[in-house]
Structures are given as C-alpha cells and as structure tokens.
C-alpha positions as CSV (number, residue, x, y, z in Angstrom):
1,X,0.0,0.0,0.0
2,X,1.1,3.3,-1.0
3,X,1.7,6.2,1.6
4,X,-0.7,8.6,2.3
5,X,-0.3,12.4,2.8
6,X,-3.0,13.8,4.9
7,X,-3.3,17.3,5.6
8,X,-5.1,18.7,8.1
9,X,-7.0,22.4,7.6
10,X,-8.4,25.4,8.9
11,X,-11.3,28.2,7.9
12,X,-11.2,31.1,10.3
13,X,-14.5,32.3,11.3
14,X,-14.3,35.5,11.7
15,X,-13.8,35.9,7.9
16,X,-17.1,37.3,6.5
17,X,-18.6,33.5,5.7
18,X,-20.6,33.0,2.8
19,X,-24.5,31.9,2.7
20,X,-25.5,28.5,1.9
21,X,-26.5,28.1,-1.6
22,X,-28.3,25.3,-2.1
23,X,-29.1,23.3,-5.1
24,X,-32.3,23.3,-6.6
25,X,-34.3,20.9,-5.2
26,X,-32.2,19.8,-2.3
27,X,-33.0,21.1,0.9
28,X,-31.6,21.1,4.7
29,X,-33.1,19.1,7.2
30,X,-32.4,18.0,10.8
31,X,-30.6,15.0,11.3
32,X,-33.2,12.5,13.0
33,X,-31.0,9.6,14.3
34,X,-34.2,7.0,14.1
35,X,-34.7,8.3,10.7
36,X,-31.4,9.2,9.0
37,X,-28.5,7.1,11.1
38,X,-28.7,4.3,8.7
39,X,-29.5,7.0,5.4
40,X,-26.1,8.3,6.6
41,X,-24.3,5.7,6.5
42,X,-24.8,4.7,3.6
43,X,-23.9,8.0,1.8
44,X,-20.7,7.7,3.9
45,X,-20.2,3.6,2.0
46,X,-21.2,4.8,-1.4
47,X,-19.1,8.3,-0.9
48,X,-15.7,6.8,0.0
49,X,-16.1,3.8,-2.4
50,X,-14.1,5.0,-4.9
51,X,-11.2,6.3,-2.0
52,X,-11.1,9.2,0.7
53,X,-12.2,7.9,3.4
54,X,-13.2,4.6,5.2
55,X,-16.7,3.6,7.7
56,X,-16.9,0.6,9.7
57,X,-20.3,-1.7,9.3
58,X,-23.2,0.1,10.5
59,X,-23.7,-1.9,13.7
60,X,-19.7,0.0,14.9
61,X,-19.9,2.9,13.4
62,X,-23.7,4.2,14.3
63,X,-22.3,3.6,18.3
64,X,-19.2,4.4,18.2
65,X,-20.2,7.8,16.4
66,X,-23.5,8.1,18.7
67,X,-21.5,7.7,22.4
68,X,-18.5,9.7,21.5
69,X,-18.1,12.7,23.8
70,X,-18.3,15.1,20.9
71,X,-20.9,14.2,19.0
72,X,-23.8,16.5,19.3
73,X,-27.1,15.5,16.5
74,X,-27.1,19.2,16.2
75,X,-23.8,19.1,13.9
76,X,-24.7,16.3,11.6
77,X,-26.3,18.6,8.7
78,X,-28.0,16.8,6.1
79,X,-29.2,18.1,2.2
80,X,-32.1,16.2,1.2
81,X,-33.9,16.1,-1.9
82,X,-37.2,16.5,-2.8
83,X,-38.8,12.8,-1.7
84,X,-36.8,13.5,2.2
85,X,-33.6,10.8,1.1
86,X,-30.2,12.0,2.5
87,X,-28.4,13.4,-0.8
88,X,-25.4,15.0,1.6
89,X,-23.8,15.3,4.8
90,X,-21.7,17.3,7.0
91,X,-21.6,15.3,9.9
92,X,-18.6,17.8,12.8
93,X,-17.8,17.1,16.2
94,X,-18.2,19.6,19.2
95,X,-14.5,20.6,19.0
96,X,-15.2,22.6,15.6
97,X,-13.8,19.5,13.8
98,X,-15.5,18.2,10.0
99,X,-15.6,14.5,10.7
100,X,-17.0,13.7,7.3
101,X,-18.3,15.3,4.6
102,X,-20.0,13.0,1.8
103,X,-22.3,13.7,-0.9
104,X,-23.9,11.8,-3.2
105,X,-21.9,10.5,-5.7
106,X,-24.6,11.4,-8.7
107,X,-24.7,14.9,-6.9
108,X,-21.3,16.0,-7.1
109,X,-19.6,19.3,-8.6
110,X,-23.3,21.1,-8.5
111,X,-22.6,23.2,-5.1
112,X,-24.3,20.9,-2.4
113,X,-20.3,19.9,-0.3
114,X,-19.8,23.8,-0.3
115,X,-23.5,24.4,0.5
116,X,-23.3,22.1,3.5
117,X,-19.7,23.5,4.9
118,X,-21.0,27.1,4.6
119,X,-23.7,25.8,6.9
120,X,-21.4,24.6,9.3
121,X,-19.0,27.6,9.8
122,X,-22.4,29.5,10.4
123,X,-23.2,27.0,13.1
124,X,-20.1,27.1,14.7
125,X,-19.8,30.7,14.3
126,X,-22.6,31.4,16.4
127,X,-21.2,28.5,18.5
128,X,-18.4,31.5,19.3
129,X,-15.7,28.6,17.4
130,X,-13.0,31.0,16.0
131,X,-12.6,28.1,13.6
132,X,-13.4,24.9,11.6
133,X,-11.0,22.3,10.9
134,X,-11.0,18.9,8.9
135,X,-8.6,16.4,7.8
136,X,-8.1,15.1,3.8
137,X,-6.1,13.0,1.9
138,X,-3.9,15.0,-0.2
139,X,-4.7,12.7,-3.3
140,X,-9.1,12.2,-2.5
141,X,-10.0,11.8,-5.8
142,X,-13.4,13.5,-5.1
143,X,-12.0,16.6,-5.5
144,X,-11.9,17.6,-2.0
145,X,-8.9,19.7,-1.5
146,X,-10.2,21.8,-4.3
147,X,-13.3,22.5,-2.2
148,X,-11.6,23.4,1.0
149,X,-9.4,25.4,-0.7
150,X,-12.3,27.5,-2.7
151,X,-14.1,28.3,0.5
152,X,-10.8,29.2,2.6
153,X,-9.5,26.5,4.2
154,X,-5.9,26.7,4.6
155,X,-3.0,23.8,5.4
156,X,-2.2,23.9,8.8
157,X,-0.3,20.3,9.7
158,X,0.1,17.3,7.9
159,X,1.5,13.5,8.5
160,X,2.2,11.0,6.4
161,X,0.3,7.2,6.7
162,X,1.3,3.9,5.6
C-alpha cells in the first residue's frame, strides 16, 4: 500500500462567511437519528467507495459515532432532496472538527459539499468557534482539497500514513 499524505485544515470564522446556496431541489433538514442514522451511513459507504475515506459496518460505526463525547445530532447537517432521502452530509464534532463530509456521488460538482460547509461555519460561528478544521487525503480523488481550498481552508499540519 502506497503512503498517504494527509493534511489537516483550517477556515477562520471570523472571515465574513458565505451563505448557503443550495441546489435546486435539495434542501436542509435536521438530522433525525431514528430516521437518517442508517440514510447516513450509507452515503458515507457509497461516498468513499471509490477512495477518501473509510466507515466501519453500520452496527460499529452508528455507536461508536453516537456515544462519543463530541458528538452533538445538532452538527450532523444533512441536504435532502425532494422525496426526504439524505443526498449530503456534514456530519462535525463539538471541537469545531469536520468528521466527514460526503455527498452523493450522482450529486457532485453542483454546489451541495460547499452548500453544507458554509452551513457549518455558520453554526459554529454562532457557537463563538474561532474556527473549523478537517482532515483530507492530499490525493481524495473527489476533488476535496479543491473545495476546501475555494471556501478558505488553509494547510495547517500534515502526517504522512502507511
């Protein structure tokens, strides 16, 4: 296996922030756990199929992600389209942390990964978090570091994995 460069990044907050501009037809909605935990999931399975990122089986992951100390339901922001199905996801713990970003993979490249961040510095903003960090593979073949980069994200550490 080939070694990974991951670098972690930063968006101040106290930048003016930019609105949510959501895609026609999509929509936010609050994250119900009894109704979206498993939706979630598998928009994380199908989003990091093709690389990025990694989820354990549903029956790890939906605990391990519930009884952590900083999850709060209140940062899991999910796009939905028009029939209610999770489309998108910015799921962030407490800390002012991205955990995971996924979206659709049919969805991609029309706004909707941008649309959900810009959501999430607003939440933390009024939080009073001076900033929002997250993590990527330098190579994510979903184009991520291009979208962090466009909405100000900056390179703050990185490490190297095996």
């Amino acid at each position: 296996m080939a070694e990974r460069l991951v670098l972690r990044m930063r968006r101040f907050l106290a930048d003016p922030l930019p609105e949510p501009l959501w895609p026609a037809g999509i929509r936010l909605v609050p994250f119900e756990p009894e109704h979206h935990a498993q939706a979630v999931h598998a928009l994380l399975v199908a989003a990091y199929a093709q690389g990025g990122g990694y989820v354990e089986p549903f029956g790890i992951w939906w605990p391990s992600l519930r009884d952590d100390s900083e999850y709060d339901p209140g940062l899991c922001f999910i796009a939905a389209d028009g029939q209610g199905r999770a489309v998108g996801v910015a799921q962030c713990w407490t800390s002012a942390f991205v955990k995971d970003l996924a979206v659709a993979p049919g969805l991609r490249r029309q706004g909707l990964g941008s649309a959900l961040l810009c959501q999430a510095f607003r939440a933390f903003q009024a939080r009073g978090a001076a900033f929002l960090d997250l993590k990527v593979d330098s190579d994510n073949p979903s184009g991520a570091l291009r979208l962090y980069r466009s909405l100000g994200f900056e390179r703050i550490d990185s490490y190297r994995l095996a």
